[in-house]
PyMOL Python script that loads the backbone (N, CA, C, O; Angstrom):
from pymol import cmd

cmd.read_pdbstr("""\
ATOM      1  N   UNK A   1     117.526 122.341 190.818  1.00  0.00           N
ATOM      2  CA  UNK A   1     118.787 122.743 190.244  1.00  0.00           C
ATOM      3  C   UNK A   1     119.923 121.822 190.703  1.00  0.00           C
ATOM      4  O   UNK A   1     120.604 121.158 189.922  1.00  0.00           O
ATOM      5  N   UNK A   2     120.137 121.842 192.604  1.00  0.00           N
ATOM      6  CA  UNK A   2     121.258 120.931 192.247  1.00  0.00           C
ATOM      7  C   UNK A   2     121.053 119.409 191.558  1.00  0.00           C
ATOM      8  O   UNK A   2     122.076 118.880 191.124  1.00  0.00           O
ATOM      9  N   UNK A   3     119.679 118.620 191.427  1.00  0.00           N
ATOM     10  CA  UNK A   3     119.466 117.298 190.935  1.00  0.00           C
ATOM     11  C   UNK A   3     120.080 117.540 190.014  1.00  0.00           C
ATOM     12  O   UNK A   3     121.058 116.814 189.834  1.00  0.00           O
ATOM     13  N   UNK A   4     119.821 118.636 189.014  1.00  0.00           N
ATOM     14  CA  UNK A   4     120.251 118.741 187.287  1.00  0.00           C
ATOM     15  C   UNK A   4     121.850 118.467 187.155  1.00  0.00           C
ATOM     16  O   UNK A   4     122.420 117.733 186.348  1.00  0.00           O
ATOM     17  N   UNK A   5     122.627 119.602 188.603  1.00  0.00           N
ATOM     18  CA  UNK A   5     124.078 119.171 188.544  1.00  0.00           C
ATOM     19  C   UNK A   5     124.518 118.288 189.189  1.00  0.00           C
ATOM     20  O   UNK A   5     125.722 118.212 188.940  1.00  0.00           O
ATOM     21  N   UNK A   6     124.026 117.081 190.356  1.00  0.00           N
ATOM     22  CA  UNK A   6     124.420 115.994 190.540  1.00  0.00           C
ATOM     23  C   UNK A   6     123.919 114.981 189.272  1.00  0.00           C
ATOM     24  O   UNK A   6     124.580 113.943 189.261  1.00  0.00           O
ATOM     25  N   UNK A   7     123.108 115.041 188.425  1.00  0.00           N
ATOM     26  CA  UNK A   7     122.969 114.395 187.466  1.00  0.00           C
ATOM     27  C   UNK A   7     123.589 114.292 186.103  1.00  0.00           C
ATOM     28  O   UNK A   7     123.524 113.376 185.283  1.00  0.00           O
ATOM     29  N   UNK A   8     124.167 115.375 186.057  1.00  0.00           N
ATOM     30  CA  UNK A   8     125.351 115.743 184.926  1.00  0.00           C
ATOM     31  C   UNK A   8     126.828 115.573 185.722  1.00  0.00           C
ATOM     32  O   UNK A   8     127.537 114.654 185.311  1.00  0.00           O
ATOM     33  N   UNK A   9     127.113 116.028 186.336  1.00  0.00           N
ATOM     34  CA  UNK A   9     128.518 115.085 187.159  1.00  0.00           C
ATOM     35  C   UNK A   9     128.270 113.402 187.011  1.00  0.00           C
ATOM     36  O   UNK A   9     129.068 112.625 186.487  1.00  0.00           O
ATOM     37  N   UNK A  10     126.928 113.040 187.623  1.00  0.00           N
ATOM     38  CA  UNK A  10     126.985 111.381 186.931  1.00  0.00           C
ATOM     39  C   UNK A  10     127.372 110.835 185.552  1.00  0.00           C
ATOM     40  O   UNK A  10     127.999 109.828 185.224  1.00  0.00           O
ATOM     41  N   UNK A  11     126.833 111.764 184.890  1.00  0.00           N
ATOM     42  CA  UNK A  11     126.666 111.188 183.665  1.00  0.00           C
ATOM     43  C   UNK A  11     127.976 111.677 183.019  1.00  0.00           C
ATOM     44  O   UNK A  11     128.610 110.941 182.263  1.00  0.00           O
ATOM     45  N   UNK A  12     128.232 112.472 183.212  1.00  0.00           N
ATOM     46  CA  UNK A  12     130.417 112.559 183.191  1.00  0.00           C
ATOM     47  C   UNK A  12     131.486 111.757 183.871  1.00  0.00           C
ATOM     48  O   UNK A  12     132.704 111.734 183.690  1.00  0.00           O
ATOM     49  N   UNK A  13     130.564 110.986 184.853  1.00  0.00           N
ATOM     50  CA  UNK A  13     131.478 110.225 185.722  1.00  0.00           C
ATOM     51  C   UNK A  13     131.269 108.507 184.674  1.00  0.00           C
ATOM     52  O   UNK A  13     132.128 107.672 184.390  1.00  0.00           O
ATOM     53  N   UNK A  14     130.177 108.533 184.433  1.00  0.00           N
ATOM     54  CA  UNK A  14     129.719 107.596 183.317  1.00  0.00           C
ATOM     55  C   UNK A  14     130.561 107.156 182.397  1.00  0.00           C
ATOM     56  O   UNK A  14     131.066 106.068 182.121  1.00  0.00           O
ATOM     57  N   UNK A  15     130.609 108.383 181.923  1.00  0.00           N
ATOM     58  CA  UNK A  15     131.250 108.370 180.438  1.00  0.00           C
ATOM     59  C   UNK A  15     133.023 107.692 181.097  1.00  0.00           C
ATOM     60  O   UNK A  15     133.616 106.626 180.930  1.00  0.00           O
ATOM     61  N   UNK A  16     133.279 108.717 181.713  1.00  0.00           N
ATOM     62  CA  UNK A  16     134.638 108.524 182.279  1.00  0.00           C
ATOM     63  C   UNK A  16     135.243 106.931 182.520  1.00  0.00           C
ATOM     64  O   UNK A  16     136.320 106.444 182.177  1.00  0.00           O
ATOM     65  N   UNK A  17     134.192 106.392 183.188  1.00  0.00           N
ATOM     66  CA  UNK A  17     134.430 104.924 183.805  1.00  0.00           C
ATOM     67  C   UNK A  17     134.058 104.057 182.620  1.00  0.00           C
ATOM     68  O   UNK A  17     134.342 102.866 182.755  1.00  0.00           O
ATOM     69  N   UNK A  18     133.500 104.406 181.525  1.00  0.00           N
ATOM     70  CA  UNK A  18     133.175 103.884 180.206  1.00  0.00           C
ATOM     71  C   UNK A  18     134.400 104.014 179.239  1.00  0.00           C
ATOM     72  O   UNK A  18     134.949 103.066 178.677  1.00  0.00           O
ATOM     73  N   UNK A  19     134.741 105.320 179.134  1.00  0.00           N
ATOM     74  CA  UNK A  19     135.780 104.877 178.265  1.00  0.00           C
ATOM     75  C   UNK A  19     137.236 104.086 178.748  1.00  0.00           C
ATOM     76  O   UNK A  19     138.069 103.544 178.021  1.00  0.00           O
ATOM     77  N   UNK A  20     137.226 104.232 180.328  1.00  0.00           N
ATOM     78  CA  UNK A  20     138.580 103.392 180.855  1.00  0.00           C
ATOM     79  C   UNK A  20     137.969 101.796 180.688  1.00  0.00           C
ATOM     80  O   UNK A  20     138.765 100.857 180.652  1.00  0.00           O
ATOM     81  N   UNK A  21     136.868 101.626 180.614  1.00  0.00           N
ATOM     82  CA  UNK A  21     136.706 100.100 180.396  1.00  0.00           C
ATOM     83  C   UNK A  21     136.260  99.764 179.014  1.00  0.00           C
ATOM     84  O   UNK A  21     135.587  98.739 178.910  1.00  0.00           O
ATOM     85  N   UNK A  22     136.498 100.402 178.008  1.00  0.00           N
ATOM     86  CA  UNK A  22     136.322 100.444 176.658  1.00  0.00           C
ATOM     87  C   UNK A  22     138.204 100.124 176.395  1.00  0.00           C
ATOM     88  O   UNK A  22     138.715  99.257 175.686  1.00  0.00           O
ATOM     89  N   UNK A  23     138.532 100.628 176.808  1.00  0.00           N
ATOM     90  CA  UNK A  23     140.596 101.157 176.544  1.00  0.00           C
ATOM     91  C   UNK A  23     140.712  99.579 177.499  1.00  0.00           C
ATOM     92  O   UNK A  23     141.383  98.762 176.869  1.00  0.00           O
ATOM     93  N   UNK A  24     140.279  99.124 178.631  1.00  0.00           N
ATOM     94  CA  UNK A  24     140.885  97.909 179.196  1.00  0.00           C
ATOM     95  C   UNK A  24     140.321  96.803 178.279  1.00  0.00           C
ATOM     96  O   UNK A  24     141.123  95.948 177.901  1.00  0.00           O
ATOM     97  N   UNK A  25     139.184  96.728 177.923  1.00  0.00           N
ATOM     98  CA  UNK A  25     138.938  95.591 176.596  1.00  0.00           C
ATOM     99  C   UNK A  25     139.553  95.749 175.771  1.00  0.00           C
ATOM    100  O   UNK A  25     140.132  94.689 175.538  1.00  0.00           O
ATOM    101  N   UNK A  26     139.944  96.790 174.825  1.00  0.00           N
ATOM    102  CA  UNK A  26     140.753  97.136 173.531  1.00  0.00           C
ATOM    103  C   UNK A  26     142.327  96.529 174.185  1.00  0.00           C
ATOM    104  O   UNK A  26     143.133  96.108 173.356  1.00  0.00           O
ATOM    105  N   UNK A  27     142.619  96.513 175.319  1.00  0.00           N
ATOM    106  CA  UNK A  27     143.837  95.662 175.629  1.00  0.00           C
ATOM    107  C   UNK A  27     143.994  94.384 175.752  1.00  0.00           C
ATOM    108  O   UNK A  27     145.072  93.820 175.566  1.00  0.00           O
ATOM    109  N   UNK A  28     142.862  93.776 176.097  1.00  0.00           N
ATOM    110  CA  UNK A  28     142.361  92.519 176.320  1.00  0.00           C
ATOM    111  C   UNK A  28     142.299  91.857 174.882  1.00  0.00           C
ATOM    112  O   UNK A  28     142.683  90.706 174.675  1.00  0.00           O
ATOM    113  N   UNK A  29     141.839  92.598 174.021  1.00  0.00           N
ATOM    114  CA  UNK A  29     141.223  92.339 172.816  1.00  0.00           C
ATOM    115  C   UNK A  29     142.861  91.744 172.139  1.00  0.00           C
ATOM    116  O   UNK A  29     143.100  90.612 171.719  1.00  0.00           O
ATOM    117  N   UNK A  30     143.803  92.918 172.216  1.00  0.00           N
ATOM    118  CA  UNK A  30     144.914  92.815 172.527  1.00  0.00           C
ATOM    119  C   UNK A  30     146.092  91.896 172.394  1.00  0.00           C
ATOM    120  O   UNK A  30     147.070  91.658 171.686  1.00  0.00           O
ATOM    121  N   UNK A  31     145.448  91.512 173.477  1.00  0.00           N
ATOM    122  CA  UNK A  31     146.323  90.525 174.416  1.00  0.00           C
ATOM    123  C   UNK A  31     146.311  89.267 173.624  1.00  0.00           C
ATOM    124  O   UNK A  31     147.293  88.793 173.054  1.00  0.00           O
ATOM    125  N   UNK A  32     144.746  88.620 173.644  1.00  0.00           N
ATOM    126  CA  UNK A  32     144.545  87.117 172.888  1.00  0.00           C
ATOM    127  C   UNK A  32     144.770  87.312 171.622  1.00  0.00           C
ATOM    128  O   UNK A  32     145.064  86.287 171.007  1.00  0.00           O
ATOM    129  N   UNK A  33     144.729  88.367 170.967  1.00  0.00           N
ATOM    130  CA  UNK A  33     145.285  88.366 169.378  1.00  0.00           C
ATOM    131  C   UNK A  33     146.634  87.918 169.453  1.00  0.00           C
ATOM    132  O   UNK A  33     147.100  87.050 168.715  1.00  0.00           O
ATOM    133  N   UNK A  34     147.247  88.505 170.332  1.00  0.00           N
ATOM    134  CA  UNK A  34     148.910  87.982 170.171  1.00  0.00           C
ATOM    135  C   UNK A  34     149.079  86.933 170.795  1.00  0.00           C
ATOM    136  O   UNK A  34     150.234  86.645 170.482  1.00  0.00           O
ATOM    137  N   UNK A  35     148.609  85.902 171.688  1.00  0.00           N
ATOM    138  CA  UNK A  35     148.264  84.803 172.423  1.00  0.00           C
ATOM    139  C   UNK A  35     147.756  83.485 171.360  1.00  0.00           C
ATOM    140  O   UNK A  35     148.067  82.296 171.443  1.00  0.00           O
ATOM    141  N   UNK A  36     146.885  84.156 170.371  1.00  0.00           N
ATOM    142  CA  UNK A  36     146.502  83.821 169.124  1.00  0.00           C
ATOM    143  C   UNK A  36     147.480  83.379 168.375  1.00  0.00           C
ATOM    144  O   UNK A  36     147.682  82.165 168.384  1.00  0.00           O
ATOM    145  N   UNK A  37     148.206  84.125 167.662  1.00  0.00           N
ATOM    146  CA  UNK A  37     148.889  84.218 166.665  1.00  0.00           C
ATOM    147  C   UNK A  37     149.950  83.071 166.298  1.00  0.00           C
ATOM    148  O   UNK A  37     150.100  82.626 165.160  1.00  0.00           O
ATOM    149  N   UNK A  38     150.812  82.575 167.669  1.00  0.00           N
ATOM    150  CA  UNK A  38     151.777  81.236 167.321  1.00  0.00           C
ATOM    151  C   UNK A  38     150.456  80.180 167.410  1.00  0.00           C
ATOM    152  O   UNK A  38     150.502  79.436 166.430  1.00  0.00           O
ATOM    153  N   UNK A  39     149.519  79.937 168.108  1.00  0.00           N
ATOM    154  CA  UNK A  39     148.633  79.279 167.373  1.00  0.00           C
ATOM    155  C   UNK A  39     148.009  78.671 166.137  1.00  0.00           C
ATOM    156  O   UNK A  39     147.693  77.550 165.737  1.00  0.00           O
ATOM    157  N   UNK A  40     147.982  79.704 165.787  1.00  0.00           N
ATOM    158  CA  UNK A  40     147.511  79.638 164.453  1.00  0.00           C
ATOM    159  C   UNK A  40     148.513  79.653 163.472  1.00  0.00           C
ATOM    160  O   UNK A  40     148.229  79.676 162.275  1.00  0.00           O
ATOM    161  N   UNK A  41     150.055  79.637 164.034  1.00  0.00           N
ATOM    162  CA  UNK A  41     151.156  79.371 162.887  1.00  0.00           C
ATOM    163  C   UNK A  41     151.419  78.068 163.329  1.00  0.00           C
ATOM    164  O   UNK A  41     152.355  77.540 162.729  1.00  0.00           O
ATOM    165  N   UNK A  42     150.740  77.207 164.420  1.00  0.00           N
ATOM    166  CA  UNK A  42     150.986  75.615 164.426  1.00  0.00           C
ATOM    167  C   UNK A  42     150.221  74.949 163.504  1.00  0.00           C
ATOM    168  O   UNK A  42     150.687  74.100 162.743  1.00  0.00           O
ATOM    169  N   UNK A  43     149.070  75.290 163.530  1.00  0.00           N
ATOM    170  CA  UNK A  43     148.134  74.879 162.992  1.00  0.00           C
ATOM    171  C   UNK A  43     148.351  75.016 161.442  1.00  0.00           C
ATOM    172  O   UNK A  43     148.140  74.033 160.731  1.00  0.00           O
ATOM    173  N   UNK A  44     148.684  75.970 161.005  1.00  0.00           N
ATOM    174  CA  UNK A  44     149.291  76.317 159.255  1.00  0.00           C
ATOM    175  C   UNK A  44     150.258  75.175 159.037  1.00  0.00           C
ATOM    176  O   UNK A  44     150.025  74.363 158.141  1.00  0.00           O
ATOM    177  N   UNK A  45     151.496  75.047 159.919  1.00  0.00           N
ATOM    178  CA  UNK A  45     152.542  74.520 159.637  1.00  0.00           C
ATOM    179  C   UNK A  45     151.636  72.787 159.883  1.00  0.00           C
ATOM    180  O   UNK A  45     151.703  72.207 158.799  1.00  0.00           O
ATOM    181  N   UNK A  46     150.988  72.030 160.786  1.00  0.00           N
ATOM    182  CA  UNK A  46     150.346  71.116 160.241  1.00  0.00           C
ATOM    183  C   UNK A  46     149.486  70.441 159.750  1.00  0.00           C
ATOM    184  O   UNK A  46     149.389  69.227 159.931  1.00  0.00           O
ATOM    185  N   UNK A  47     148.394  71.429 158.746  1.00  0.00           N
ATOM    186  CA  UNK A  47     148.296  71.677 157.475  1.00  0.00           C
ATOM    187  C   UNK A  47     149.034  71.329 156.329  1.00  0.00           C
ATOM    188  O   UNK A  47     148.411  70.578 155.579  1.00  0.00           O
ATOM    189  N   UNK A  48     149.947  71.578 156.027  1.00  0.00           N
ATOM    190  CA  UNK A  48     151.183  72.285 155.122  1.00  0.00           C
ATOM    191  C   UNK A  48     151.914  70.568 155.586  1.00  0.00           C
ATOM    192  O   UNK A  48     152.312  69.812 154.699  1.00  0.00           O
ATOM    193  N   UNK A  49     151.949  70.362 156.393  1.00  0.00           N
ATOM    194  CA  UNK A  49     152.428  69.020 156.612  1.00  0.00           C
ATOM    195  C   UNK A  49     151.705  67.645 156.326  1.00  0.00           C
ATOM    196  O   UNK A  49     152.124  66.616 155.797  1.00  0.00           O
ATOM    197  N   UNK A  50     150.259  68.036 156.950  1.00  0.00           N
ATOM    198  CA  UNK A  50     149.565  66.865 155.906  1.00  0.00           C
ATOM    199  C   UNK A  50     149.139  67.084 154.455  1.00  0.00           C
ATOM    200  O   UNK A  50     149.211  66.343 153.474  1.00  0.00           O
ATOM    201  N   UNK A  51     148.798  67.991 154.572  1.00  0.00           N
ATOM    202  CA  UNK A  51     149.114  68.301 152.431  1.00  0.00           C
ATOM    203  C   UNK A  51     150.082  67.344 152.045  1.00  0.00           C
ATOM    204  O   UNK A  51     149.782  66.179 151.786  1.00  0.00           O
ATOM    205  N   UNK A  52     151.072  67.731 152.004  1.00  0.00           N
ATOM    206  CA  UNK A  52     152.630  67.216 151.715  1.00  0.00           C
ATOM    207  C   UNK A  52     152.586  65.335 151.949  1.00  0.00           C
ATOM    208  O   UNK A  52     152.920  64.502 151.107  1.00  0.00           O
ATOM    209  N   UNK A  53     152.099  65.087 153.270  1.00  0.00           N
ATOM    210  CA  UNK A  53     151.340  63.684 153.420  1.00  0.00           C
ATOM    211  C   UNK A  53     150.610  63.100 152.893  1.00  0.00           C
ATOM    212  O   UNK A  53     150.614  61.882 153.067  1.00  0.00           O
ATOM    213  N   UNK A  54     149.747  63.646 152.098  1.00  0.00           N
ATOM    214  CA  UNK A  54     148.405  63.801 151.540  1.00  0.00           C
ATOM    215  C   UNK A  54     148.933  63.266 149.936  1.00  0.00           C
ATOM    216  O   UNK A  54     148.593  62.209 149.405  1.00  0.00           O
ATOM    217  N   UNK A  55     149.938  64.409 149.298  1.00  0.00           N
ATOM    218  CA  UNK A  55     150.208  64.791 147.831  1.00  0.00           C
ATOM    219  C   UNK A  55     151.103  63.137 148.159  1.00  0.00           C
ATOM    220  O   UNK A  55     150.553  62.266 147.485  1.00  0.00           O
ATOM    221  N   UNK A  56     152.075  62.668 148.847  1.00  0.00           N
ATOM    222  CA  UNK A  56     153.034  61.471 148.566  1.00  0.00           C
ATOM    223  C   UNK A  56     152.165  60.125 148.429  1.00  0.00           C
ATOM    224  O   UNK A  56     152.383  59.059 147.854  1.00  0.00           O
ATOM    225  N   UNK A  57     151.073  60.619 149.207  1.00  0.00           N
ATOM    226  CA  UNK A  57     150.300  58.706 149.563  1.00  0.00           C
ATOM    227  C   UNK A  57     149.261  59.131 148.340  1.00  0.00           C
ATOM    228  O   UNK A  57     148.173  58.570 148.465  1.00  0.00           O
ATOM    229  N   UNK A  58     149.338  59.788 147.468  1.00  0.00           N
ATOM    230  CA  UNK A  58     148.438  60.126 146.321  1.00  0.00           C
ATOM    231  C   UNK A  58     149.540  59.282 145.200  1.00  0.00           C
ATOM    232  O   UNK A  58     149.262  58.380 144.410  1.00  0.00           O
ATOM    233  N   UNK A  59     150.797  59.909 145.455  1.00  0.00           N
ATOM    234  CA  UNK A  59     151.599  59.157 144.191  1.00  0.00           C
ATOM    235  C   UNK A  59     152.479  58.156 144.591  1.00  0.00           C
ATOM    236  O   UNK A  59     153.446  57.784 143.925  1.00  0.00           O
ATOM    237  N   UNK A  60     152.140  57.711 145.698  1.00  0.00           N
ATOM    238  CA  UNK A  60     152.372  55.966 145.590  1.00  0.00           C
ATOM    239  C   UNK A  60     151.286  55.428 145.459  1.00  0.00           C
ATOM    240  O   UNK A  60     151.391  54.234 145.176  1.00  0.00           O
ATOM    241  N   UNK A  61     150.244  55.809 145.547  1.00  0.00           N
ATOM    242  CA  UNK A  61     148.883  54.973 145.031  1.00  0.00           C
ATOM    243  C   UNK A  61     149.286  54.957 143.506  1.00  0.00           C
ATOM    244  O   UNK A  61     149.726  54.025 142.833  1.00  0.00           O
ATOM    245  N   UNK A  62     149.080  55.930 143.245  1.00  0.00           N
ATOM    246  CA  UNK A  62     149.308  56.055 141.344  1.00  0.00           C
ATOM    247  C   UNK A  62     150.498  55.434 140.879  1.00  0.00           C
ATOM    248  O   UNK A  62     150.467  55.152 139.681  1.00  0.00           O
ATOM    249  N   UNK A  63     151.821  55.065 141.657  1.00  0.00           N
ATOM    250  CA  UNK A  63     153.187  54.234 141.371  1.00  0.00           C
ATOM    251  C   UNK A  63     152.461  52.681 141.317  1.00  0.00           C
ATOM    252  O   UNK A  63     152.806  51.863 140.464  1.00  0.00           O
ATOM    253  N   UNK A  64     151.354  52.371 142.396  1.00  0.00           N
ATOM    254  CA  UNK A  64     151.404  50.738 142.815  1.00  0.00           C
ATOM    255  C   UNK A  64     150.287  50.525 141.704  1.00  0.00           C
ATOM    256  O   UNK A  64     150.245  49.431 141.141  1.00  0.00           O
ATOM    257  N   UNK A  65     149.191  51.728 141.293  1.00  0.00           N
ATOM    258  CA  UNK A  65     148.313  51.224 140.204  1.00  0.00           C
ATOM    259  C   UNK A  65     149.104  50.623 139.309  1.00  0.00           C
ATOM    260  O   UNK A  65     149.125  49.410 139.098  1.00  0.00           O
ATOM    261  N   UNK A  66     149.822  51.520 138.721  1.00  0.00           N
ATOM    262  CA  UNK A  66     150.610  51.278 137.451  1.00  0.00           C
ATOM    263  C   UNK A  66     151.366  49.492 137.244  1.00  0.00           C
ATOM    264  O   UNK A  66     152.021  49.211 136.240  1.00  0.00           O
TER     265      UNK A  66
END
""", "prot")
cmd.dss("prot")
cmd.show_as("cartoon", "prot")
cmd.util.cbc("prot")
cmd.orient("prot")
């Protein structure tokens, strides 16, 4: 009998220490999303900049064919 209730206090203590380290990853997870984010608006913006690089040296090629 007591094995059954030191074994169910474990397995509540389990859970317990599981979901506080489930909730500290979901912060983590978090964290680099927003750590992320001006990242990935550098990277758009030079994109968007060689496009634009890209589209001009397209129509001076097509100005010097001519």
């Amino acid at each position: 009998m007591k094995d059954k209730i030191k074994e169910k206090l474990n397995n509540i203590l389990d859970v317990i220490v599981y979901k506080e380290q489930i909730n500290l990853l979901k912060k983590k997870v978090k964290e680099l999303e927003e750590e992320k984010k001006p990242l990935i608006d550098l990277k758009n913006k030079y994109l968007s900049e060689l496009r634009t690089k890209n589209l001009e040296i397209g129509r001076l090629k097509k100005e010097v064919r001519r």
